[in-house]
Backbone as numpy.savetxt, mean C-alpha at the origin, in Angstrom:
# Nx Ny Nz CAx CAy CAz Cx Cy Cz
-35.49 44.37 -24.72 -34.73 45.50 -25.21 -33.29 45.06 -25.49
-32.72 45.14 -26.40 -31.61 44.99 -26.74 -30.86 46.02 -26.47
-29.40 45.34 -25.73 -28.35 45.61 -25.22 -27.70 46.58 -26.19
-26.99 47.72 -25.63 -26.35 48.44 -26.41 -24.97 48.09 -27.15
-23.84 48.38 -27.77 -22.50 48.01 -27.87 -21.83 48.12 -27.10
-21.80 49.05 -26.55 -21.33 49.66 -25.23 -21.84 49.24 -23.97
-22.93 48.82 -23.91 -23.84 47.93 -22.84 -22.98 46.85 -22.70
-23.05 45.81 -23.48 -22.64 44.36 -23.99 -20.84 44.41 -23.58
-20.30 45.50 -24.05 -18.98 45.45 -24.31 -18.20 45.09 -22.42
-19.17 46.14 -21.72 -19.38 46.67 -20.44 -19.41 45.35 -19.49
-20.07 44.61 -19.84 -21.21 43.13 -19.05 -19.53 42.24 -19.44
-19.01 41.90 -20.45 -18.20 41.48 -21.10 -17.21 41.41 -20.57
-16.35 42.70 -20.15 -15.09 42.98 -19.66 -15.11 43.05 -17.86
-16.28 43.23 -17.20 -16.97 43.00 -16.09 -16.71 41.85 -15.79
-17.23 41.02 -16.29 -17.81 39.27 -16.29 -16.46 39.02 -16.09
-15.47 38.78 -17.57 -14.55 38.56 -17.67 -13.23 38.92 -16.11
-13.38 40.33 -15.94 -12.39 40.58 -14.55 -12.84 39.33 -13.48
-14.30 39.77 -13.31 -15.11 38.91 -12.07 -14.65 37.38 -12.22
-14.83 36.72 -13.24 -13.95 35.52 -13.31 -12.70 35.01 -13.09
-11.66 36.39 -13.69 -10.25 36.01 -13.32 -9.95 35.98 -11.82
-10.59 36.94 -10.92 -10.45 37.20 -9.99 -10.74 36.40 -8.91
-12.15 35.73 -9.22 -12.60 34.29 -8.26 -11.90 33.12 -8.99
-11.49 32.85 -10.37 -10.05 32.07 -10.31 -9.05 32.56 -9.41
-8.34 33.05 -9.50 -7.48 33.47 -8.46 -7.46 33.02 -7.36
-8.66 33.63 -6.21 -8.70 33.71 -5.17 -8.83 31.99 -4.91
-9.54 31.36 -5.66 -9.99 29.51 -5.61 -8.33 29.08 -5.65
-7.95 29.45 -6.50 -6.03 28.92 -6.52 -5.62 29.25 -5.29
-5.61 29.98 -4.65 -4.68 31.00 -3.61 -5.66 30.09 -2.66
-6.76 29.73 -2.36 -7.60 28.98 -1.32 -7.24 27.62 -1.15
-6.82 26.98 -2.98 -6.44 26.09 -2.72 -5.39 25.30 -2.22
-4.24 26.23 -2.49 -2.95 25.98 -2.30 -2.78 26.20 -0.46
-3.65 26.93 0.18 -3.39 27.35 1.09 -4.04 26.09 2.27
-5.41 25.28 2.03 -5.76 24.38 1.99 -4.93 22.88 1.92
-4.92 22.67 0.93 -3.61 21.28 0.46 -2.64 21.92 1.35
-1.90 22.85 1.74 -0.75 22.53 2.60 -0.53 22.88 3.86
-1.54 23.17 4.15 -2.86 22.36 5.62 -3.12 21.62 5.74
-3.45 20.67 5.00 -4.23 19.33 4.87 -2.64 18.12 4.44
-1.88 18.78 3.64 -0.97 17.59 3.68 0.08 18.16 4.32
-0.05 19.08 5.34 1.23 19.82 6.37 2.51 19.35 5.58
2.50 20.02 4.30 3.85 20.06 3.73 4.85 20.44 3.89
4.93 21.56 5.12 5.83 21.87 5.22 6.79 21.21 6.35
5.98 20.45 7.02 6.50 19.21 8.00 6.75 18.13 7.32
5.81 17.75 6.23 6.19 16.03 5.95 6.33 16.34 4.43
6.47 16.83 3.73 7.12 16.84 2.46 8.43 17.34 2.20
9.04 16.27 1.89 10.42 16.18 1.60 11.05 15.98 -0.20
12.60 16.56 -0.25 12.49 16.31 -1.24 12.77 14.78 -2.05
13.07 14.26 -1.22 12.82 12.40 -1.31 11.56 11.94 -1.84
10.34 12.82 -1.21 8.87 12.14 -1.90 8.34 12.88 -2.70
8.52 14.16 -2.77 8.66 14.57 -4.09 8.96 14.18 -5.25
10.53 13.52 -4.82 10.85 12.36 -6.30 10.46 11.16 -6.35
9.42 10.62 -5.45 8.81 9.26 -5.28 7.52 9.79 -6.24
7.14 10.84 -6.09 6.09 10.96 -6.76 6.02 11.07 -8.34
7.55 11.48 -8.24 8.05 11.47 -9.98 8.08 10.25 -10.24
8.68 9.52 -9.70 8.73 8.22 -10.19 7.47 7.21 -9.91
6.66 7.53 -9.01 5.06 7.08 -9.10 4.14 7.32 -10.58
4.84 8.65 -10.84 4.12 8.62 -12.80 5.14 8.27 -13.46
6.72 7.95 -13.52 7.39 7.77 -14.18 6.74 6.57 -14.52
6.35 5.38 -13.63 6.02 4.09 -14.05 4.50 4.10 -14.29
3.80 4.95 -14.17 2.32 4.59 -14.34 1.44 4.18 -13.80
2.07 4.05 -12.13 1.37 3.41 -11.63 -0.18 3.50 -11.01
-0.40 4.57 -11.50 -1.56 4.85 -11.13 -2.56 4.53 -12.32
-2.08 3.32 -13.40 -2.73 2.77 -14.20 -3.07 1.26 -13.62
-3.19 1.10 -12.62 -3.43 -0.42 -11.70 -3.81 0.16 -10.10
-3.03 1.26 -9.42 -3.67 1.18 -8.06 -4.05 2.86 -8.36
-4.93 3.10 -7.38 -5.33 3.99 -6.61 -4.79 4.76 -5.41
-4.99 6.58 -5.40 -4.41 6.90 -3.84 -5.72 8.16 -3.54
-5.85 7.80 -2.60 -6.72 9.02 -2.06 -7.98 8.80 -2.72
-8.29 7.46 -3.27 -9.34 7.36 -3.49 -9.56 7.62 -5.35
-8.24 7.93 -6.05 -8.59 8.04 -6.91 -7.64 7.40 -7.82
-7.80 7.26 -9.31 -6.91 6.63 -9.96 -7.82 4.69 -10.41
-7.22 3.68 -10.57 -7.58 3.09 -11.18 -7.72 1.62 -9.83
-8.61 0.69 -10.54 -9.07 -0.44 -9.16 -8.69 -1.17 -9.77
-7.72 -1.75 -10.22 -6.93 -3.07 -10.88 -6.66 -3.40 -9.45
-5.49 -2.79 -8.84 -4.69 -3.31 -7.92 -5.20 -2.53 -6.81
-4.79 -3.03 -5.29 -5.01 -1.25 -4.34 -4.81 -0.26 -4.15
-5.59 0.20 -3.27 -5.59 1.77 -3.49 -4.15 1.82 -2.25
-3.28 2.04 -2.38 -1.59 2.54 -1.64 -1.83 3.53 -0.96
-2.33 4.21 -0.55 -3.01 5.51 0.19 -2.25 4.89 1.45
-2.87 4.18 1.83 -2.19 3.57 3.63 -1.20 2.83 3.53
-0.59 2.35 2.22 0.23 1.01 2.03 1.21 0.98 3.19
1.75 2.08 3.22 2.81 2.31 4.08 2.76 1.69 5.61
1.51 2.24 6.38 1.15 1.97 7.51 0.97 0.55 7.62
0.05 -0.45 6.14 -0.23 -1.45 6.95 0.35 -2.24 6.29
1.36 -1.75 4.85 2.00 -3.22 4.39 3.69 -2.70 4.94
3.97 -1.85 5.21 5.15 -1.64 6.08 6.15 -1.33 4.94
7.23 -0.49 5.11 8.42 0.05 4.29 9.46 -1.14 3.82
9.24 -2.17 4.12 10.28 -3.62 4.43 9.68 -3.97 3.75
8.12 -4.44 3.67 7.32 -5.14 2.71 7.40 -4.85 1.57
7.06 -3.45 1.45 7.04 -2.26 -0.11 8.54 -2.53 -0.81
9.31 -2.56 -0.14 10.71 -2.62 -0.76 10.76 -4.28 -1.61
10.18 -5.09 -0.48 10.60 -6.24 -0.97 9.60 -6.39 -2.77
8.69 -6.13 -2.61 7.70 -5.86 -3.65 8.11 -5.50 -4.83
8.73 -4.09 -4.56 8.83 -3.24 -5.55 10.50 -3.58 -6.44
10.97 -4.61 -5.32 12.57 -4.64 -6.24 12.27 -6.76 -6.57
11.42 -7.59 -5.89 11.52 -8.65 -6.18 9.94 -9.11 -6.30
8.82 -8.84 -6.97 7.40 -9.24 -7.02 7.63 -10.66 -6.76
8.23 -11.26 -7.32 7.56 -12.73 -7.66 7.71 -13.54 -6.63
8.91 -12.80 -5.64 8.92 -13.26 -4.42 8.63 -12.95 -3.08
8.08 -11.72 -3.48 7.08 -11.15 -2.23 5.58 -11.29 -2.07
5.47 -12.06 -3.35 3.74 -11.98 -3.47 3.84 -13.75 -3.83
2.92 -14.23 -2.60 3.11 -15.31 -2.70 2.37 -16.07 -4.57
2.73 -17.01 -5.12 2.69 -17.37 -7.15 3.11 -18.72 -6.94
2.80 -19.90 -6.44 2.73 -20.55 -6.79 2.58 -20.98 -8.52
2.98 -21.93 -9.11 2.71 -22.40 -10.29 0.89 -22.24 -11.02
0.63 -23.04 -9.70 -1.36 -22.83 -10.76 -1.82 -21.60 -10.30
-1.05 -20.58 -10.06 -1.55 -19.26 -9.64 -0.81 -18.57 -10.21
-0.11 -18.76 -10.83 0.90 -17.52 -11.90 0.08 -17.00 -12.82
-0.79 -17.63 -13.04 -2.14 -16.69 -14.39 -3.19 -16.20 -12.94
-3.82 -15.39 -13.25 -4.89 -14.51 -12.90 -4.03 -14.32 -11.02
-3.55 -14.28 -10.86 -2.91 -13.97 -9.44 -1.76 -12.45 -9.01
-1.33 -13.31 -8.96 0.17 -11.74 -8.86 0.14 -10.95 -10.43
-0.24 -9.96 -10.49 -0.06 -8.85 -11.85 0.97 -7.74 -11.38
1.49 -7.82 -10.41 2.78 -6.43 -10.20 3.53 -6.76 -11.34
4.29 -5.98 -12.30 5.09 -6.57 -13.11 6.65 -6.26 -12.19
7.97 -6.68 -12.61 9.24 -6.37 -12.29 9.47 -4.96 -13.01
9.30 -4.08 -12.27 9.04 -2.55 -13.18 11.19 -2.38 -13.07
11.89 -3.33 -11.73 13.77 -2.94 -12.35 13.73 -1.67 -12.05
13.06 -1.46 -10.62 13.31 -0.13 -10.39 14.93 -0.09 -9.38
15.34 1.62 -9.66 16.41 1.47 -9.08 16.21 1.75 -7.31
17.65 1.35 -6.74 17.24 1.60 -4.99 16.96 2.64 -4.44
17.28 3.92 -5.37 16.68 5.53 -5.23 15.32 5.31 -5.53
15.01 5.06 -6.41 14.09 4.74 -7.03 12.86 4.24 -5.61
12.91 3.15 -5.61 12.55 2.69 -4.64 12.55 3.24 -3.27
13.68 3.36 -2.30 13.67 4.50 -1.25 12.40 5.95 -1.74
12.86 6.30 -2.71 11.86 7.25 -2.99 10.46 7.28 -3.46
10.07 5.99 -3.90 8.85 5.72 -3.79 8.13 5.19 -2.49
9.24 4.45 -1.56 8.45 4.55 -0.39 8.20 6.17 0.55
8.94 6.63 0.61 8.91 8.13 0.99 7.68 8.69 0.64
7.49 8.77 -0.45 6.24 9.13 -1.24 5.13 8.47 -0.59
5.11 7.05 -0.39 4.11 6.43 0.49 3.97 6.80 1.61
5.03 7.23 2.56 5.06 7.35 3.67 4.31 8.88 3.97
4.71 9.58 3.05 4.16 11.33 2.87 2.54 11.09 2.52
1.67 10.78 1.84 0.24 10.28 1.83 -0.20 9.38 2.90
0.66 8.68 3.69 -0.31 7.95 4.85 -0.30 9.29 5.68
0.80 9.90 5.66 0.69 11.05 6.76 -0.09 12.11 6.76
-0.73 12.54 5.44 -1.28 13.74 5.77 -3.14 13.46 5.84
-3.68 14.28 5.85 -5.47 14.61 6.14 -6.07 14.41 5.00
-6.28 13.07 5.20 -7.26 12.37 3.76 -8.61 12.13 4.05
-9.04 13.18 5.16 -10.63 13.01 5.13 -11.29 11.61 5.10
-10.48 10.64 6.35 -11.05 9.54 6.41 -11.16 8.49 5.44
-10.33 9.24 4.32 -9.43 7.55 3.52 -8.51 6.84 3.60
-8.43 5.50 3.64 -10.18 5.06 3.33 -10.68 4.43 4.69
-12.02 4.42 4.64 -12.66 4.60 6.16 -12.37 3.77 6.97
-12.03 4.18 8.17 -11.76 3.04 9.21 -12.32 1.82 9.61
-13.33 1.45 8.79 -13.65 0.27 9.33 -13.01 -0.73 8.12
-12.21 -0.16 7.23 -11.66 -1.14 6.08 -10.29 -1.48 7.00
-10.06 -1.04 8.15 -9.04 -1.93 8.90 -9.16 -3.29 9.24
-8.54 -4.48 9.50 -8.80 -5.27 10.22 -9.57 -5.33 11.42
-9.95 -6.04 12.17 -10.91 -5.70 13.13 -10.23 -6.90 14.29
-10.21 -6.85 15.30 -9.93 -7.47 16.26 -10.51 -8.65 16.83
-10.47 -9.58 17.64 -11.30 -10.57 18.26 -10.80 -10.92 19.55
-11.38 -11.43 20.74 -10.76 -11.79 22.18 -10.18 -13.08 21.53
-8.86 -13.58 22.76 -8.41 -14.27 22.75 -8.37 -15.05 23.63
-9.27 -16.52 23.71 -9.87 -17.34 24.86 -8.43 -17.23 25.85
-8.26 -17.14 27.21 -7.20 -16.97 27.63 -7.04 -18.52 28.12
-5.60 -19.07 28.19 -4.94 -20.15 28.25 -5.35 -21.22 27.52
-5.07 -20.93 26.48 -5.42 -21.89 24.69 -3.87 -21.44 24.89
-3.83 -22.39 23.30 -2.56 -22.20 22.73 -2.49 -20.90 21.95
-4.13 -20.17 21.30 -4.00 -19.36 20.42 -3.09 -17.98 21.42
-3.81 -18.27 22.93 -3.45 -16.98 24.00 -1.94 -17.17 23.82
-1.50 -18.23 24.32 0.18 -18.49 23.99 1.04 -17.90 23.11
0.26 -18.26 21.66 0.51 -18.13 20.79 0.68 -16.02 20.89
0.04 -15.57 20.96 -0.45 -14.00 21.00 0.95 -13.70 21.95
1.02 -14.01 23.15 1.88 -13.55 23.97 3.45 -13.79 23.63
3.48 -14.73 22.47 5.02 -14.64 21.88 5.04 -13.93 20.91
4.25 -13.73 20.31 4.06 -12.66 19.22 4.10 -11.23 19.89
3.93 -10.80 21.16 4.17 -9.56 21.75 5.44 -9.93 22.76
5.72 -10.55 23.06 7.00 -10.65 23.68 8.19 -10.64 22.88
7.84 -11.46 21.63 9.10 -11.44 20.45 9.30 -10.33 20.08
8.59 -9.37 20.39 8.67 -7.79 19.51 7.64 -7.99 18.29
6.99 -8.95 17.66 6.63 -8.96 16.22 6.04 -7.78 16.23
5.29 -7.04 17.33 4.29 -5.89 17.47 4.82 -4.82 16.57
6.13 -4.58 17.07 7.19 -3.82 16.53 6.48 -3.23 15.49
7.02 -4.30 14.27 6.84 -4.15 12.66 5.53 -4.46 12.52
4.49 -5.63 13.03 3.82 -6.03 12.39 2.64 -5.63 12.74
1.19 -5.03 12.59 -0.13 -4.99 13.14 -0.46 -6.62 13.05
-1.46 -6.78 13.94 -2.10 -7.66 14.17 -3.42 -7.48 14.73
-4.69 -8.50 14.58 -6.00 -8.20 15.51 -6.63 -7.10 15.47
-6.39 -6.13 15.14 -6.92 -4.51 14.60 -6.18 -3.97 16.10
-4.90 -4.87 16.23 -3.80 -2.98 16.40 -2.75 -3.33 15.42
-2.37 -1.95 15.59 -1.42 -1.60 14.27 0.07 -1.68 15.44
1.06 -2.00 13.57 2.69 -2.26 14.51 3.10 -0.42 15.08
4.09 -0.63 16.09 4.24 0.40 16.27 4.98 1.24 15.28
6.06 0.44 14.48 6.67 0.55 13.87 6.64 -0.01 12.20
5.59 0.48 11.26 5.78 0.06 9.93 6.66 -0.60 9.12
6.95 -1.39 9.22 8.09 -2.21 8.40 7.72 -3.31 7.84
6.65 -3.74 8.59 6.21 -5.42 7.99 4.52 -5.18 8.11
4.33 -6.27 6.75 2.34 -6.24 6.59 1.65 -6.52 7.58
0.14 -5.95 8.00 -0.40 -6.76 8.85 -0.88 -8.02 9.37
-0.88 -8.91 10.15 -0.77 -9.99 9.62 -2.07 -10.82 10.15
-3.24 -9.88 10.16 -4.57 -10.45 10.32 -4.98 -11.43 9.57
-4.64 -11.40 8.50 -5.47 -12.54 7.43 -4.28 -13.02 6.81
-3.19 -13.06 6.94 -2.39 -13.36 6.32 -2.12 -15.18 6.10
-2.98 -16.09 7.11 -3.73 -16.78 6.92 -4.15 -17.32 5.86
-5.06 -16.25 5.02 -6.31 -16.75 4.71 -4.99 -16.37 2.93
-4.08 -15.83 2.66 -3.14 -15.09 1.93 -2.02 -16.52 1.62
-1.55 -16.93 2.38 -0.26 -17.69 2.39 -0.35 -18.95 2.97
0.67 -20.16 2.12 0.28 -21.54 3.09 1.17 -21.79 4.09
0.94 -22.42 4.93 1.40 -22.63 6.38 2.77 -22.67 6.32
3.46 -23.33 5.55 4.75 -23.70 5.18 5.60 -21.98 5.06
5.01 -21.93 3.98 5.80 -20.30 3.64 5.48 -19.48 5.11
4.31 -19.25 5.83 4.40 -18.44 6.99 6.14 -19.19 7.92
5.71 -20.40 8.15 6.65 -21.00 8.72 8.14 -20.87 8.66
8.79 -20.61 7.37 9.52 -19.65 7.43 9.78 -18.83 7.23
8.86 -17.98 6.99 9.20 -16.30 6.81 9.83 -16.56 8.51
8.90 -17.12 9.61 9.16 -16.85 11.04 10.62 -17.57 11.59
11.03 -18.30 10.68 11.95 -19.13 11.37 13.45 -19.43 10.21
13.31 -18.69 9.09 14.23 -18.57 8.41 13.96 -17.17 7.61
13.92 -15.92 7.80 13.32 -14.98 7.29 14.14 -14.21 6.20
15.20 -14.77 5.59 15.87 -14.22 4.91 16.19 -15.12 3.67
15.41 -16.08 3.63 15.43 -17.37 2.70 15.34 -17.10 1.52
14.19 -15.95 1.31 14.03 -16.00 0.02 14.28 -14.61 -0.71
14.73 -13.54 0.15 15.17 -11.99 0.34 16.19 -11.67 1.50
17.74 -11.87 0.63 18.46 -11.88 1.81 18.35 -10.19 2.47
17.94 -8.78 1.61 17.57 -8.03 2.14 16.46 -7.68 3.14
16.14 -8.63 3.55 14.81 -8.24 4.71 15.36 -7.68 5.61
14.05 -7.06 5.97 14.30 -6.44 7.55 14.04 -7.46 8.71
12.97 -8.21 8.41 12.97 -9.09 9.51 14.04 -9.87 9.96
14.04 -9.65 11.27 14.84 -10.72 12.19 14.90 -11.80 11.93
16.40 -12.51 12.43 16.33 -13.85 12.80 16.15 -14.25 14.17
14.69 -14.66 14.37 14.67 -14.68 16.59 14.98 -16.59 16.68
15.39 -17.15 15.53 15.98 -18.24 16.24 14.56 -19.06 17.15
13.16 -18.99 16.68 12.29 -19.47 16.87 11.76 -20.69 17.05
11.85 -21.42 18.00 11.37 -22.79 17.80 10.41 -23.41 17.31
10.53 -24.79 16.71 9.71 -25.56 15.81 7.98 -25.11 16.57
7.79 -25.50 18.50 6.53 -25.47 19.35 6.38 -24.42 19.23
7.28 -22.84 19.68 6.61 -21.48 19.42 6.23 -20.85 18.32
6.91 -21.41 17.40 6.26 -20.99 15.56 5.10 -21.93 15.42
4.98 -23.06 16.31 3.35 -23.54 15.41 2.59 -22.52 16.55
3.05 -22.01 18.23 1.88 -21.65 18.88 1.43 -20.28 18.23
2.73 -19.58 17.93 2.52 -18.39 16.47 1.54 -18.12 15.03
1.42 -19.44 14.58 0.96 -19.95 13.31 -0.71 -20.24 14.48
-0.99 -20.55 15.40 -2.24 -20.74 15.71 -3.04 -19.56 16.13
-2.20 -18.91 16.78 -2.79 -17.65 17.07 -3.30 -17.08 15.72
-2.16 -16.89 14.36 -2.72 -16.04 13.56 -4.26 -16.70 12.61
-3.90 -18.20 12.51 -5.08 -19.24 12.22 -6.17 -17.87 12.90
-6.18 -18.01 14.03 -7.25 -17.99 15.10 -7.93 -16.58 15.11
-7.15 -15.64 14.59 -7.42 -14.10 14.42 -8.01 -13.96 12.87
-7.38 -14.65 11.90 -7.75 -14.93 10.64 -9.49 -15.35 10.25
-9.30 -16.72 10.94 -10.78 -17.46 11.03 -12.17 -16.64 11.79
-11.71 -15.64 13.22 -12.81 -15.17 14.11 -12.78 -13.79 12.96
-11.67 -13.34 12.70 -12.01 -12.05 12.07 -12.88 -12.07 10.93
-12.91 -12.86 10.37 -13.64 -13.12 8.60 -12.75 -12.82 7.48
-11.48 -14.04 7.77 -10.56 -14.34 6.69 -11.26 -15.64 6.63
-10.88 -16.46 5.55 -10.94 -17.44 4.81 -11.07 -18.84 5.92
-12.32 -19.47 5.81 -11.82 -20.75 6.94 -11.31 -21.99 6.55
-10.39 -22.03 7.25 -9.44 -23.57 7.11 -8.21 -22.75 6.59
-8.54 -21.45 6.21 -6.79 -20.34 5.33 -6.27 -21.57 4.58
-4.71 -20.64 4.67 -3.79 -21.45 4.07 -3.57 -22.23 2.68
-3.74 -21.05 1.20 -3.78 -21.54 0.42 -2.61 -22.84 -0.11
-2.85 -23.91 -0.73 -2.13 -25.09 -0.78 -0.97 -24.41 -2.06
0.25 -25.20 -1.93 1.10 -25.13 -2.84 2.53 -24.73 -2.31
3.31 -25.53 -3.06 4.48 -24.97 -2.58 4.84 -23.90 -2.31
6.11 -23.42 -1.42 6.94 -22.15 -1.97 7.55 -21.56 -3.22
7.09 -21.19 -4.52 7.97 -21.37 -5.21 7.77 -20.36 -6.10
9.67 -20.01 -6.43 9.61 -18.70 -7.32 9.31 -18.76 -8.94
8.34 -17.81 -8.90 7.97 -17.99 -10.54 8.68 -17.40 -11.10
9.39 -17.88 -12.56 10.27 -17.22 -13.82 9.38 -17.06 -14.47
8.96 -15.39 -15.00 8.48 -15.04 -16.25 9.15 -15.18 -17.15
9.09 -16.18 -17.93 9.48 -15.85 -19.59 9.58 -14.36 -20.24
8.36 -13.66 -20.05 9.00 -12.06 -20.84 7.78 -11.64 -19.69
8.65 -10.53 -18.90 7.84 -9.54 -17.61 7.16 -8.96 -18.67
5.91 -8.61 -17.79 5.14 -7.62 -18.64 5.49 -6.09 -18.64
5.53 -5.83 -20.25 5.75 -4.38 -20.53 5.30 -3.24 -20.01
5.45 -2.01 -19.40 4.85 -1.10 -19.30 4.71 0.27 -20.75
3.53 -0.17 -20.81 3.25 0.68 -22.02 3.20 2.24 -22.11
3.95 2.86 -22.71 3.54 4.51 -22.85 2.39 4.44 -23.35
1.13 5.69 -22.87 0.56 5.62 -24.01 0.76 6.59 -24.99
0.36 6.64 -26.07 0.42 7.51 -27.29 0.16 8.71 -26.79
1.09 9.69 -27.59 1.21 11.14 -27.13 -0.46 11.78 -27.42
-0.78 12.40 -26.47 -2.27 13.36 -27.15 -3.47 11.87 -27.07
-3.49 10.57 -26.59 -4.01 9.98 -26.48 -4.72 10.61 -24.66
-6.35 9.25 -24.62 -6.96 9.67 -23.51 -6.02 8.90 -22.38
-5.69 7.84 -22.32 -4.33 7.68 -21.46 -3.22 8.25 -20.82
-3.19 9.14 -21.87 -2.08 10.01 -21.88 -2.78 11.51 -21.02
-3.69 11.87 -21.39 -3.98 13.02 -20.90 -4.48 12.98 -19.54
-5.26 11.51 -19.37 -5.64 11.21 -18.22 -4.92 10.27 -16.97
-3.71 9.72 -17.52 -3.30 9.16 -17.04 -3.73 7.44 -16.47
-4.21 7.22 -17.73 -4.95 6.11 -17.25 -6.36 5.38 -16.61
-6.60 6.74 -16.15 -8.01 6.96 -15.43 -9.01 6.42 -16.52
């Protein structure tokens, strides 16, 4: 039987309310939700607010990922904060070529951060922004077992030695190690860091730490030649049992790479799928 005009018109303007209305209520659920879940009104500031401006100002969510979403070039930054530390991120984000270890035969397919010349607001406020996403309720992203993982430490080796100057020096402080985390975020974890960097460069990050970034946070503890190798064995030793790289320690000098021309960051075209999607 076919619907009347008045039938149809009826079903129409019905439908139509019934829709606006469970829009609505889904907005009003959602908003109420998200700032529950990212307790904004405790940890959102207006510092990461403008980290987040400047997180799309540069695009970066055309190389890493947060919360699980966005692009797998680079990592997903969701935790960066917690486990590569606010000291690390800084050094990164204002000097790549010398925070990410680039050797010469590793300057192609290796380090891709470009020198994005961000400013120190800039920066401060993109870590903020980091710091505001490790903090809030990400439903177990990303899952805890993508932490480092721990191993015993035979007691009275050098590696045990080694461990007990690394918690006596404070490194705990800033740094996670073994699958615990630093108390204090400032510096990367340094489980595999091993299997990441060659012996030399660990050697002085620990014993000249301002060599190659006179802005670091790390200390100078004035470390000796015997407690920086019993240092360097311990992390060997956490590296190798954990399932980093065996023998670590990629070969090659320390040395800073000059790009000829940094790579560009591209707009994309207005009304393009880049553009609308952001890269995704």
């Amino acid at each position: 039987m076919a619907l009347s005009r008045t039938a149809s018109r009826n079903i129409f303007v019905l439908g139509s309310i019934g829709c606006a209305v469970a829009l609505l209520a889904m907005t009003i659920d959602f908003h109420r939700v998200a700032a529950e879940r990212t307790r904004e009104a405790e940890n959102l500031t207006e510092a990461s607010v403008r980290g987040k401006e400047v997180w799309e100002k540069y695009n970066c969510v055309n190389c890493h990922g947060r919360l699980g979403e966005g692009a797998y070039y680079a990592p997903d930054l969701t935790v960066a904060y917690e486990r590569m530390g606010a000291g690390w991120i800084e050094h990164m984000l204002k000097d790549p070529q010398t925070a990410y270890w680039g050797p010469p035969e590793n300057a192609v397919g290796r380090r891709k951060m470009p020198h994005l010349k961000m400013t120190d607001e800039e920066v401060a406020d993109m870590i903020e922004f980091l710091k505001f996403l490790n903090g809030i309720n990400r439903n177990n992203w990303p899952p805890e077992g993508s932490w480092p993982r721990g191993v015993p430490i035979p007691p009275g080796t050098d590696e045990a030695k080694g461990e007990h100057l690394f918690e006596t020096l404070g490194c705990r402080e800033c740094h996670g190690a073994n699958g615990r985390r630093s108390r204090t975020p400032v510096g990367p974890d340094l489980t595999y860091v091993s299997s990441r960097l060659p012996r030399e460069w660990i050697k002085q990050e620990i014993q000249v730490p301002a060599a190659d970034y006179p802005e670091t946070k790390m200390p100078d503890f004035s470390v000796s030649d015997e407690d920086t190798e019993l240092i360097i064995r311990y992390l060997d030793y956490i590296n190798e049992k954990g399932g980093g790289i065996i023998g670590g320690h990629p070969k090659g000098p320390r040395t800073k790479i000059t790009l000829a021309t940094p790579p560009k960051v591209e707009e994309p075209p207005p009304g393009s799928e880049d553009d609308l999607f952001g890269g995704q």
